[in-house]
KEBA-684635 format. One record per residue (C-alpha): x, y negated, z negated; chain. Coordinates in pm, 1 decimal. Layout:
REM residues N
{{X Y Z} 'A'} ...
***
This chain:
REM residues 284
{{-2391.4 1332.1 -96.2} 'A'} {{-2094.9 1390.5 -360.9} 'A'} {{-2098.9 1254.5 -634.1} 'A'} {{-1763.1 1053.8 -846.8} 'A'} {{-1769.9 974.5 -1216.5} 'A'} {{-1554.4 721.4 -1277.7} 'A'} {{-1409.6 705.1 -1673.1} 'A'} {{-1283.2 341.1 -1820.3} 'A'} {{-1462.3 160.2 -1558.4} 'A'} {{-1443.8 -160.4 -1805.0} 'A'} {{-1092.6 -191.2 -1746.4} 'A'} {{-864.4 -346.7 -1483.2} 'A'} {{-879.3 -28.4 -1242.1} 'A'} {{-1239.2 31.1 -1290.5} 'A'} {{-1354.0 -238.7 -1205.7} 'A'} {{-1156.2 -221.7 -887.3} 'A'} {{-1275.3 126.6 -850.2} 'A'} {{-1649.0 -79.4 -846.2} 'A'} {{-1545.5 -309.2 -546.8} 'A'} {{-1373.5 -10.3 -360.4} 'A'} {{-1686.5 190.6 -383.4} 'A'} {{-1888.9 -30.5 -148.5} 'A'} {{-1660.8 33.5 120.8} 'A'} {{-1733.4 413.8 75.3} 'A'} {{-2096.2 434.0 81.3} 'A'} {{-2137.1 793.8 159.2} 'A'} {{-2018.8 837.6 -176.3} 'A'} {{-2292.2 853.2 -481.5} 'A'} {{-2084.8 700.0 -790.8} 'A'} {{-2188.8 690.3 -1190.9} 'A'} {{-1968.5 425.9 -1340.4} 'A'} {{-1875.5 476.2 -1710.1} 'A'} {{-1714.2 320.5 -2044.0} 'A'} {{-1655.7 448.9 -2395.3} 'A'} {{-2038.9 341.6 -2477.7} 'A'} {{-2206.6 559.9 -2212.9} 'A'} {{-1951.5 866.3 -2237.1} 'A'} {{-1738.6 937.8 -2498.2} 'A'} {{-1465.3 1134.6 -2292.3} 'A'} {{-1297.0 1248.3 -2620.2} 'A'} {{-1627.9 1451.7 -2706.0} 'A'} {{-1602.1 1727.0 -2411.4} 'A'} {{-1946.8 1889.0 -2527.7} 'A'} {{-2094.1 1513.9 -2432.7} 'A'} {{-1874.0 1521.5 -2099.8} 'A'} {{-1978.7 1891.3 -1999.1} 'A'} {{-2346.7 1799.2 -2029.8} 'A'} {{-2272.0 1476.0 -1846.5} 'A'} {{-2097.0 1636.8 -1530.2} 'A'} {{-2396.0 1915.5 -1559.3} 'A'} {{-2694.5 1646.0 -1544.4} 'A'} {{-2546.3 1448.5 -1269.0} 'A'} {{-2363.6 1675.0 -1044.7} 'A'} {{-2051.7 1570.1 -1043.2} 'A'} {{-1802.8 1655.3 -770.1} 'A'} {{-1482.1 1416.1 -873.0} 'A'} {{-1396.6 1272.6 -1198.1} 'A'} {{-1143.9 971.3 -1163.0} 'A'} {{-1027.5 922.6 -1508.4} 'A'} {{-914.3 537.3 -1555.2} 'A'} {{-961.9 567.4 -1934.8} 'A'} {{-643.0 464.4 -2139.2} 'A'} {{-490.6 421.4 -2409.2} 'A'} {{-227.3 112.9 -2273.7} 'A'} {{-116.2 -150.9 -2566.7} 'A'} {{247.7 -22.4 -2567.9} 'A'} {{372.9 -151.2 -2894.4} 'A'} {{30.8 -119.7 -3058.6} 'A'} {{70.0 235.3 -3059.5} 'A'} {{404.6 291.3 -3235.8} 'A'} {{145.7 236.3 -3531.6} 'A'} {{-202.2 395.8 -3392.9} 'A'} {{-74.7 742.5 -3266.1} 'A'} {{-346.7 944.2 -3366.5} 'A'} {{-554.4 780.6 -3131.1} 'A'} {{-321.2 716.2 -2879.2} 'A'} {{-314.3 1065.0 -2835.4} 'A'} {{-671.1 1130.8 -2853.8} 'A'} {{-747.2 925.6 -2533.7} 'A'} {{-437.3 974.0 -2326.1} 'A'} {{-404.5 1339.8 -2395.7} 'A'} {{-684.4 1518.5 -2592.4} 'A'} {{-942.6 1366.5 -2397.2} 'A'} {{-741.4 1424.7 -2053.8} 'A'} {{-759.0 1777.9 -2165.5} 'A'} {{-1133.5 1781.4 -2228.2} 'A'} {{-1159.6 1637.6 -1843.9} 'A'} {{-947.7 1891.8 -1727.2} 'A'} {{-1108.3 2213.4 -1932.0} 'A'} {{-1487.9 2092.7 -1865.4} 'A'} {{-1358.2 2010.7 -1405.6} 'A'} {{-1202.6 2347.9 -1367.2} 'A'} {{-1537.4 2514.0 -1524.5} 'A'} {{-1729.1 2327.9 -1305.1} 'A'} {{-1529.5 2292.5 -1004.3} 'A'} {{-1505.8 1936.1 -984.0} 'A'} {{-1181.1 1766.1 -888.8} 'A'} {{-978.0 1557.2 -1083.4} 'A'} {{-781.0 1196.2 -1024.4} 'A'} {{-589.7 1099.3 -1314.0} 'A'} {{-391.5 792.4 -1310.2} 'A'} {{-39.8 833.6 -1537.0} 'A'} {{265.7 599.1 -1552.1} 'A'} {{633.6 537.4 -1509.6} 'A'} {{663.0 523.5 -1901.8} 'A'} {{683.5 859.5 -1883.0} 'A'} {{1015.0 799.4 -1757.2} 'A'} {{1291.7 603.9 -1954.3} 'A'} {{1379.5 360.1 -1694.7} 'A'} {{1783.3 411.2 -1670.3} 'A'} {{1754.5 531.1 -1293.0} 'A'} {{1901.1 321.9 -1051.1} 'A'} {{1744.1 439.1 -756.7} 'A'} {{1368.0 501.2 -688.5} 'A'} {{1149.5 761.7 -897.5} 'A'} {{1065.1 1056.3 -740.8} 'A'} {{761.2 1293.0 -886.3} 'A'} {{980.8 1586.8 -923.7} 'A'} {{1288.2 1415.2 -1166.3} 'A'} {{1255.5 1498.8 -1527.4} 'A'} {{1057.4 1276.0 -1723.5} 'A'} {{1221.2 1174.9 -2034.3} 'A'} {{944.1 884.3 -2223.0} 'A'} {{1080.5 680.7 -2490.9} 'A'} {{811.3 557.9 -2636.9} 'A'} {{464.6 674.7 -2812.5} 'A'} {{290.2 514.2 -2529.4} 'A'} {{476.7 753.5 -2271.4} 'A'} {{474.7 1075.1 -2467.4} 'A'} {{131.1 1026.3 -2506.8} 'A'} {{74.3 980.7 -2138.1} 'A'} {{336.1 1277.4 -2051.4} 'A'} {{127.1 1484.4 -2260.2} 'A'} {{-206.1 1417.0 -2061.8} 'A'} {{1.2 1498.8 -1748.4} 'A'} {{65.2 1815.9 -1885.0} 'A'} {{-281.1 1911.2 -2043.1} 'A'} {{-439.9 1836.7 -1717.6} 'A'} {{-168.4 2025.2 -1503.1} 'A'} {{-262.6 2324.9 -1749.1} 'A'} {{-660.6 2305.3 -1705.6} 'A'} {{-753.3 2247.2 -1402.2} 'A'} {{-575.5 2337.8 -1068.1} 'A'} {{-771.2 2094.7 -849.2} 'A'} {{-629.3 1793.2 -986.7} 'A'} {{-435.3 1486.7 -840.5} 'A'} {{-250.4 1298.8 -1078.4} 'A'} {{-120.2 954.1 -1015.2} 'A'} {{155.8 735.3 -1175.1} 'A'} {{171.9 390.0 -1084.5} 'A'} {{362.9 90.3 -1269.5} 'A'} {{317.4 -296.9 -1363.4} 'A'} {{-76.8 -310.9 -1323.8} 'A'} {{-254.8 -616.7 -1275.1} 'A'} {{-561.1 -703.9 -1079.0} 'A'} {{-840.4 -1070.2 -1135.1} 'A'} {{-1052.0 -847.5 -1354.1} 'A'} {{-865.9 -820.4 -1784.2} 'A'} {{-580.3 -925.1 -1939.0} 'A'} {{-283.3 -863.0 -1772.0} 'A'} {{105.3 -1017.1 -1668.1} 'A'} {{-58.8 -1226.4 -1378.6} 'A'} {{-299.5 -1397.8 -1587.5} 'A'} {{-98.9 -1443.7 -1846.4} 'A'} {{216.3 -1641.0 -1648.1} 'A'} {{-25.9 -1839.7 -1469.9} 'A'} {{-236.2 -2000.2 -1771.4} 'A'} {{148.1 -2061.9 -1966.5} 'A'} {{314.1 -2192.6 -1692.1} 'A'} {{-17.4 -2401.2 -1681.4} 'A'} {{47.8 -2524.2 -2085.4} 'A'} {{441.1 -2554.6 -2051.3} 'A'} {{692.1 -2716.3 -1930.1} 'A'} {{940.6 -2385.3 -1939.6} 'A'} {{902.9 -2050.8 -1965.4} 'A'} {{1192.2 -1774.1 -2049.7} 'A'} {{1139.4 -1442.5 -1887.7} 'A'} {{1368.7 -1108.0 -1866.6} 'A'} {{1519.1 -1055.1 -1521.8} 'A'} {{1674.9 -745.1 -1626.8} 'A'} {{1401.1 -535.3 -1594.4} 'A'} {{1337.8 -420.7 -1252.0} 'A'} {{989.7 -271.7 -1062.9} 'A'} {{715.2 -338.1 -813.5} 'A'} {{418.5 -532.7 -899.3} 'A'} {{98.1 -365.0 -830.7} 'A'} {{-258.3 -470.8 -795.6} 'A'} {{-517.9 -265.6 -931.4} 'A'} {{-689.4 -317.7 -612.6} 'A'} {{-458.5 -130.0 -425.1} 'A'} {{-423.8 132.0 -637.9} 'A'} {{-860.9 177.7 -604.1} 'A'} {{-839.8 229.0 -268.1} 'A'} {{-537.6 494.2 -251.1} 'A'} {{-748.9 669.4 -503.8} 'A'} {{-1027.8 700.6 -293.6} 'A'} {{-830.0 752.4 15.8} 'A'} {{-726.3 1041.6 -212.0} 'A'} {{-1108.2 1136.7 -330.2} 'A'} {{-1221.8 1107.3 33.6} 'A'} {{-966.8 1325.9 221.8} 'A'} {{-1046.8 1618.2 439.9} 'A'} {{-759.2 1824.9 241.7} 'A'} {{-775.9 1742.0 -156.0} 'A'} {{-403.8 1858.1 -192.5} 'A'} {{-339.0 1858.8 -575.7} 'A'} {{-21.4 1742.0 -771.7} 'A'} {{150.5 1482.9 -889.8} 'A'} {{208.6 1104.4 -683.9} 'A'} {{346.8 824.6 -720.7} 'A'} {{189.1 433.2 -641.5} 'A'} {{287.7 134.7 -664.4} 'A'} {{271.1 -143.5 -415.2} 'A'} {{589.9 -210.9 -170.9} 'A'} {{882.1 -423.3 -282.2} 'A'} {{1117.2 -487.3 -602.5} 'A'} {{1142.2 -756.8 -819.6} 'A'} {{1274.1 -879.1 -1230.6} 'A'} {{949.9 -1020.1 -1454.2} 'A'} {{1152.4 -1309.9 -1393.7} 'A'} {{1106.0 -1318.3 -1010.3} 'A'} {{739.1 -1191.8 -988.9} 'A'} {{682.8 -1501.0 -1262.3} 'A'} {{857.1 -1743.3 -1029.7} 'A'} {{620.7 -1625.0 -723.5} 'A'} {{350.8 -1619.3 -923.6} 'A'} {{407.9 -1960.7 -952.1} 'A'} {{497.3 -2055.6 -611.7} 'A'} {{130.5 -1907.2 -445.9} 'A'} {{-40.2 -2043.3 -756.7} 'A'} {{82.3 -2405.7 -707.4} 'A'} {{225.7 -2386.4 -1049.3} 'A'} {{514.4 -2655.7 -1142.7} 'A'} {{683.9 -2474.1 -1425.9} 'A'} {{1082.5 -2413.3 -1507.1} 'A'} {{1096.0 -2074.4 -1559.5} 'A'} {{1442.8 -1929.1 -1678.4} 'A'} {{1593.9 -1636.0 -1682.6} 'A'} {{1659.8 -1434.1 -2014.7} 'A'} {{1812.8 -1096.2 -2081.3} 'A'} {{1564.1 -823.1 -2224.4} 'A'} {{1779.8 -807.0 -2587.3} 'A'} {{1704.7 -1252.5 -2574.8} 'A'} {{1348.8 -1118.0 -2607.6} 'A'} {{1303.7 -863.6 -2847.2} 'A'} {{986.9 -618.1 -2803.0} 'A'} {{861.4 -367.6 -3059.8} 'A'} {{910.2 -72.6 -2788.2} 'A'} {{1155.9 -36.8 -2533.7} 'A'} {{1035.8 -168.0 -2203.4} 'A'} {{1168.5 81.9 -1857.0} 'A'} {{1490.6 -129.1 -1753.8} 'A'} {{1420.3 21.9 -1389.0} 'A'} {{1017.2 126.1 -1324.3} 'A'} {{1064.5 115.8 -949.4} 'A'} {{886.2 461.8 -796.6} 'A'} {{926.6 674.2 -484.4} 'A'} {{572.6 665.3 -257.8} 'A'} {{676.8 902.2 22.6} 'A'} {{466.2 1162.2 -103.7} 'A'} {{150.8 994.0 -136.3} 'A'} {{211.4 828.0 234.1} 'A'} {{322.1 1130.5 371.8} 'A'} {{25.9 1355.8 220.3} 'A'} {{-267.6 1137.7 234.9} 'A'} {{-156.6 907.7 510.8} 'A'} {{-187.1 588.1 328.0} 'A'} {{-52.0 252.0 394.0} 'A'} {{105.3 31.6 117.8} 'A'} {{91.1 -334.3 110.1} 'A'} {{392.1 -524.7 22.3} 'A'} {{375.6 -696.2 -368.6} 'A'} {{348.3 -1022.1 -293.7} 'A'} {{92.8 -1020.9 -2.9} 'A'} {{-120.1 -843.8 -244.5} 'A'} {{-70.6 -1086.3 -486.5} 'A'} {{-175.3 -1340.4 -294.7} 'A'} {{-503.9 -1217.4 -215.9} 'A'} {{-552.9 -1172.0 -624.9} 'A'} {{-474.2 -1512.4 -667.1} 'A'} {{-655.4 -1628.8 -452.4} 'A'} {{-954.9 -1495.1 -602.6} 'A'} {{-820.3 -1590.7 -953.0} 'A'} {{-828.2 -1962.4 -830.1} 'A'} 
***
């Protein structure tokens, strides 16, 4: 039986990755945080993978508060790129394979028409360089390794966009959100069980995909269906991104190009807002 360590599994993803293992039981699966392994101490992480036999390493450790790290760099890079590096170095010594999961902030959102993982990445922020550079550290240690980019995250486990529109439009009356920023919703759920579609293939075909869940919206429609399935009564407006200034510029178009992943690993991508039904759903 093979075995998958699975990094960050406190957050939104890995705790997803923890529901999506029970549908692939004839995997064996160590599920860690920061307090069990320190991924930015690779001596720790080599020992780790040696002990326990690993096979695959998904990596759903992250560095994510966007504007937060305009300010906290240092560490920023640490887990989004140093550490990525350590995963990379101590897999291709060991010959384990690698999933990493990356983002479309590594991309500076003026495209008009759908990402595509072989367009030049151009990050505008700390967050995205930081991210960009994990991309590239892994790419450069270790040859068996998938990585993934996906885009507007949420899931019933954390903090996240979902959560957040449902308890306000719960305390007020009105809410103001951007419609000029433009991308596809997708739940953490989804994104699991691509990865182990990925982790469980007969061909492990390595590179760089791209996953998010079908569909486009604004913030400002995703809020106003968010809403809708929730059985929230809320006026939510429209505003223009520059109406709500952020410390770091947010993508104006995050929406990504999935033929590669469907094409390669044969997966199937639910549309946005039946998954976000099914969140909800468990939410309420």
């Amino acid at each position: 039986m093979k075995t998958i360590l699975i990094t960050g599994s406190k957050g939104q993803l890995g705790n997803e990755m923890q529901q999506a293992a029970v549908r692939y039981p004839q995997f064996n699966y160590i599920f860690t945080d920061v307090d069990e392994l320190d991924i930015c101490d690779k001596t720790a992480l080599d020992a780790f993978v040696k002990a326990n036999s690993v096979n695959f390493i998904v990596n759903c450790a992250a560095y994510t508060a966007v504007d937060k790290a305009e300010d906290d760099v240092k560490l920023c890079y640490k887990i989004n790129s140093d550490a990525v590096r350590n995963i990379g170095e101590v897999a291709d010594s060991n010959g384990i394979k690698v999933v990493h999961v990356s983002t479309d902030y590594v991309f500076d959102g003026t495209n008009h028409i759908p990402y595509t993982e072989i367009q030049e990445v151009s990050p505008a922020t700390v967050y995205g360089k930081s991210k960009f550079a994990g991309e590239l550290a892994l790419l450069e240690s270790c040859k068996d390794s998938v990585i993934i980019r996906t885009a507007w995250l949420y899931s019933s486990f954390g903090n996240n966009f979902v959560k957040t529109m449902m308890k306000l439009g719960s305390e007020r009356d009105t809410l103001n959100v951007v419609f000029d920023q433009v991308g596809s919703p997708t739940y953490a759920a989804d994104l699991a069980e691509a990865i182990m579609k990925v982790v469980s293939a007969e061909n492990f075909v390595a590179g760089i995909y791209h996953f998010s869940d079908e569909g486009v919206c604004s913030w400002y429609d995703f809020t106003k269906t968010i809403h809708k399935i929730a059985g929230i009564s809320c006026n939510v407006q429209p505003i223009e991104s520059k109406d709500f200034p952020a410390r770091t510029p947010r993508p104006h178009y995050s929406v990504l190009n999935k033929a590669k992943i469907k094409s390669t690993y044969g997966i199937t991508i639910p549309h946005w807002e039946e998954s976000l039904e099914k969140c909800i759903k468990i939410l309420q």
